[in-house]
C-alpha positions, 0 to 999 in steps of 0.5 A: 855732402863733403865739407860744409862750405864757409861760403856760399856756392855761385849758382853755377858750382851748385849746378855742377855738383848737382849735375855730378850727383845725378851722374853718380847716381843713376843707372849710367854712372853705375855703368861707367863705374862697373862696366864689367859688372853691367855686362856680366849681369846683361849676360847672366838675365840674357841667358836666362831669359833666353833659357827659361822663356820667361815672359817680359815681366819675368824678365825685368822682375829677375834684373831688378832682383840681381842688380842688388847683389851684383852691386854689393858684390862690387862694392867689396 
């Protein structure tokens, strides 16, 4: 968290800033974040999957292998 509050949070401003961590921290906040890096990285495992024929396995084992790098990458 940010700051530490002198006072305690209502119920609805915890709601709201644990509705707005759970954005950023799932996979459509990245993409609304990076959207360009999302469809690079949809792009590159679509033609590789398309090129190499791999099996659905493959395939999703590939993304969860490239999606790391494409996320440090635009972090820098």
């Amino acid at each position: 968290m940010d700051r530490v509050p002198s006072q305690p949070l209502s119920t609805e401003e915890a709601k709201a800033r644990l509705r707005e961590a759970a954005e950023r921290a799932s996979p459509a906040g990245y993409v609304q974040q990076h959207p360009l890096e999302t469809v690079g990285l949809a792009l590159i495992i679509g033609l590789l999957a398309g090129r190499t024929r791999l099996s659905k396995t493959m395939t999703i084992m590939l993304a969860e292998q490239l999606l790391p790098f494409v996320i440090r990458r635009s972090r820098k």
